[in-house]
N, C-alpha and C positions, 0 to 999 in steps of 0.2 A: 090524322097522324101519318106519319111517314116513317120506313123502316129503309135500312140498310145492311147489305153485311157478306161476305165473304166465305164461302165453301170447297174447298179442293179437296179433289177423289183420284186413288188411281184406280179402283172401283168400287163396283155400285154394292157391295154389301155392305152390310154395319162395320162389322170388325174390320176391315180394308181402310175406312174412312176412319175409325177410334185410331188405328195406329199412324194414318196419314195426319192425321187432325193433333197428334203429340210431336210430329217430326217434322212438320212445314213452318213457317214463320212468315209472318207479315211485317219489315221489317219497319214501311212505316205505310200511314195511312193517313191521307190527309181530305176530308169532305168541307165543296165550298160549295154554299147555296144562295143562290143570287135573289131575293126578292124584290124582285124590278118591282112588280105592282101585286097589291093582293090575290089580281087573278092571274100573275104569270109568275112561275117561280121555277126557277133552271138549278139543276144541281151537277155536280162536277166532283167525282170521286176518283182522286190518284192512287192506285196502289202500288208499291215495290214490294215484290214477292221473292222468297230465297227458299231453293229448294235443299232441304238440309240432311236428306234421305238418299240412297246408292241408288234408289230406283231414279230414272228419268222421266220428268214431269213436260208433258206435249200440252198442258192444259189448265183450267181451274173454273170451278163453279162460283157463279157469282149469286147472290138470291135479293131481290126486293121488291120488299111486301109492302108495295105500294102500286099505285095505279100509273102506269107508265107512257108517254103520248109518243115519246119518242126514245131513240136511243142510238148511240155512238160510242163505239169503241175502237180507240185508236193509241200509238205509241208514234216514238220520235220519226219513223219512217214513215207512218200515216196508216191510213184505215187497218185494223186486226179482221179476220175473220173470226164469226161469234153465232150461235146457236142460240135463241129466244124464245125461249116457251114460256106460254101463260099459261102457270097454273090454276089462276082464280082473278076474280075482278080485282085483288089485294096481295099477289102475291106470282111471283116472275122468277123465272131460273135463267140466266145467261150463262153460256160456256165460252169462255174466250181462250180460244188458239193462240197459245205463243207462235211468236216468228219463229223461233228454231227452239227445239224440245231444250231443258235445262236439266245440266248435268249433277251432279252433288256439289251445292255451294254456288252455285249462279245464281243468279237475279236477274228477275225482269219489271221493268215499270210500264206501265199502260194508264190510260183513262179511260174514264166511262161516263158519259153525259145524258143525258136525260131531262125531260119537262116532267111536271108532276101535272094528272090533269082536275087535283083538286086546286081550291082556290080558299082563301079567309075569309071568315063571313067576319063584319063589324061587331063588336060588343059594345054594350050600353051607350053612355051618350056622354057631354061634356066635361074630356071630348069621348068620340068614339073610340077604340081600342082594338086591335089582331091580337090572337095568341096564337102564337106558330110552335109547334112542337113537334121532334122530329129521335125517333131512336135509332141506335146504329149497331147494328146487333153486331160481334166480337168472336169469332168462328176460329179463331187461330191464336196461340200469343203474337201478340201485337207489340213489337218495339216502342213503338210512337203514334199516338193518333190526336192529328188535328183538327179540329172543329172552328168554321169559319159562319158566319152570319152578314149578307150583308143588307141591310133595310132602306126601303124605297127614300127615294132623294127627299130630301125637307121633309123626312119625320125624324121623332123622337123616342126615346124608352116612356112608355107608359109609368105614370107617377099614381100609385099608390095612398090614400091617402090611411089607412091601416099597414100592417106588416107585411101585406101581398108581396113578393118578389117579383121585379119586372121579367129579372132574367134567375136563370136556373143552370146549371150551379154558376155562384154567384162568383167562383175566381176565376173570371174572364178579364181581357184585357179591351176596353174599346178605343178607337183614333176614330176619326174623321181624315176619312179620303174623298176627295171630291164630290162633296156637298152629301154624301150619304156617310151613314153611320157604321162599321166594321168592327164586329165582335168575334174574340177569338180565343177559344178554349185550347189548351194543350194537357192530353192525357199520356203516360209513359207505363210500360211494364203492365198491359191490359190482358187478361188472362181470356181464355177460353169463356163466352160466355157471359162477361161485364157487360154487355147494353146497357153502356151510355145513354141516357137519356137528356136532351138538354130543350128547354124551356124560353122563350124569349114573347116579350109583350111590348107593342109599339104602339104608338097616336096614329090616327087616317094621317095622309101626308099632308101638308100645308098645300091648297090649292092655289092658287091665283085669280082673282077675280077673272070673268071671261070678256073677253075684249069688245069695244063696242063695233056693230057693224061699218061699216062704210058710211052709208046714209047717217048716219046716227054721230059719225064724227064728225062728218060733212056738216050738219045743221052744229053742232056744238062750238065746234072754232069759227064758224060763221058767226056765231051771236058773237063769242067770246072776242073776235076781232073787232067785232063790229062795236060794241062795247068801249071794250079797252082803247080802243086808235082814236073813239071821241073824250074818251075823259081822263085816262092815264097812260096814256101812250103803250109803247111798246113794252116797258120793265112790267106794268100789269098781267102778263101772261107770265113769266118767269115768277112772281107771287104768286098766284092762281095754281101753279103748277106745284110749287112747294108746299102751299097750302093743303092740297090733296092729297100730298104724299104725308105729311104731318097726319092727319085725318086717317089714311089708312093705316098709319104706325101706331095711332094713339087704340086703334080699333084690335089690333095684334094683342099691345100691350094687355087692354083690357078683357078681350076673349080667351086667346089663345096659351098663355104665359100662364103656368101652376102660381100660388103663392108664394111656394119658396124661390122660385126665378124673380117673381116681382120684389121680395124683399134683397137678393142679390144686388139687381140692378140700382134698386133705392139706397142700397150700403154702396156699393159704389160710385155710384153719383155723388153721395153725401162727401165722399175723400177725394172730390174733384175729379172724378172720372179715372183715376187709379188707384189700383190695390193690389197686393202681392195674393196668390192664393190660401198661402199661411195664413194670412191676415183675417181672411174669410172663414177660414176654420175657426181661431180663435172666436172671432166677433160672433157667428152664430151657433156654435158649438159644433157645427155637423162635421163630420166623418171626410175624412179627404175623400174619397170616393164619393161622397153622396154631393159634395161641392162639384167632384169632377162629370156628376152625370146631369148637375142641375146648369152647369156652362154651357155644353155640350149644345142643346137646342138655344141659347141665345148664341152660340161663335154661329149657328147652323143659318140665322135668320139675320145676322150681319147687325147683332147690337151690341157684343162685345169683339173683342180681339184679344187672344193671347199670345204672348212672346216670352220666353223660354229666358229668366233669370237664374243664374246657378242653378241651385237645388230645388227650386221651386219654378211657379207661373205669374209674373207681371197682369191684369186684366186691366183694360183700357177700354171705356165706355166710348162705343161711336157716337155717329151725331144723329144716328137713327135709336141708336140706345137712349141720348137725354129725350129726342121727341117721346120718346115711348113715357120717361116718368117726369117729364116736365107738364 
């Protein structure tokens, strides 16, 4: 697990901090965690601070209770100076120095960057599964806090076949940005103390077959040429090559694709390769949502497309979509 969170002192005893901890504000707070790959995961926390007390604040504790590989902190002018101390294998204090001390009612924004140097181990099997869970502990009232997720390229939300939650809490909003999946929680009016907790479970990413050596494609287009140029000419490779690519579609289909994406793509095919998303709601009863997360990994694998009708989703079966349920 991973922790975060937010502590300002103008000192070090209790009651100093209880009355700083009622008069500071975090006006917003926005944490983006990039899961490149299971074993590399970068996080990126923005905070704008307002100092809402007559005393002058030259500073602010930052704490996370996590195991930390690296760390940067920096604002629009560039590097902040920062104080790091470990207090335990699980658990970091940073002090970051504003640029110039903040008077009553000023604000400052900074970032804070960081690797985590744990990693996701796989769960079970077909397919395998991550669950990334991550709290953000809540030290100040907090105007705004945003929670970002983003999951490694050509995977998908892990599908359930009981009531499991893939994701946690479940009023997130996901898009697809360039070929990977973005999840994004928005909390408002977060008190002292809320840790957030939020939940998120994804598939291993889609690999790619690994490429054949040199030698190995050498002897291959060699037959294949040598082949084809005596009994179907040259269009016999241009088959050959379609042929394989059907073969690996037809292999997706039937491994990788949950039930309900398979019965999607079979409803749309059935309406000639177009359906409105409405339409998919009614025909199998599910939840707009549950349509929208069961698209999501076929727009990702390039077997459907959606286009943006009025109020709704147009979905257009590609031509790697029919290979898959023809």
């Amino acid at each position: 697990m991973a922790y975060s969170g937010v502590v300002a002192k103008t000192s070090s005893t209790d009651e100093d901090f209880i009355i700083h901890q009622e008069l500071a504000l975090i006006r917003s707070h926005t944490t983006s965690i990039d899961i490149y790959q299971p074993n590399q995961i970068s996080i990126q926390e923005l905070f704008v601070v307002e100092n809402t007390e007559s005393i002058n604040m030259s500073y602010i504790d930052l704490w996370f209770n996590t195991s930390l590989s690296t760390l940067i902190v920096e604002d629009g002018e560039g590097s902040l100076n920062y104080n790091w101390n470990v207090i335990s294998n699980s658990s970091n204090s940073v002090r970051v120095n504003f640029r110039t001390e903040l008077e009553q009612n000023d604000t400052a924004s900074f970032t804070v960057k960081y690797d985590l140097t744990s990693f996701l181990i796989p769960i079970g099997e077909d397919p395998a599964y991550y669950s990334f869970e991550f709290y953000s502990t809540i030290s100040y009232l907090t105007n705004s806090y945003k929670m970002i997720i983003y999951l490694p390229e050509k995977s998908f939300m892990h599908e359930f076949e009981d009531s499991t939650p893939a994701i946690y809490p479940n009023n997130s909003t996901q898009i697809l940005e360039k070929n990977r999946i973005k999840t994004t929680w928005v909390l408002d009016n977060l008190a002292p103390e809320a840790n957030p907790f939020f939940l998120i479970r994804f598939d291993e990413p889609i690999v790619s077959e690994e490429p054949l050596t040199f030698w190995e494609k050498g002897s291959t287009m060699f037959l294949i040429g040598l082949i084809v140029g005596i009994f179907i000419g040259i269009s016999g490779i241009s088959w050959l090559i379609r042929y394989r690519e059907k073969k690996a579609m037809k292999k997706i289909g039937m491994t990788l694709l949950t039930d309900n994406q398979k019965s999607l793509i079979k409803i749309i095919y059935d309406k000639r390769g177009k359906v409105s998303q409405k339409e998919l709601c009614d025909l199998t009863g599910y939840s707009k949502s549950k349509i929208s997360r069961n698209l999501v990994p076929l727009e990702l694998r390039g077997l459907i497309k959606r286009e943006k009708w009025g109020r709704t989703y147009v979905i257009y079966l590609t031509d790697d979509g029919r290979t898959v349920i023809e």
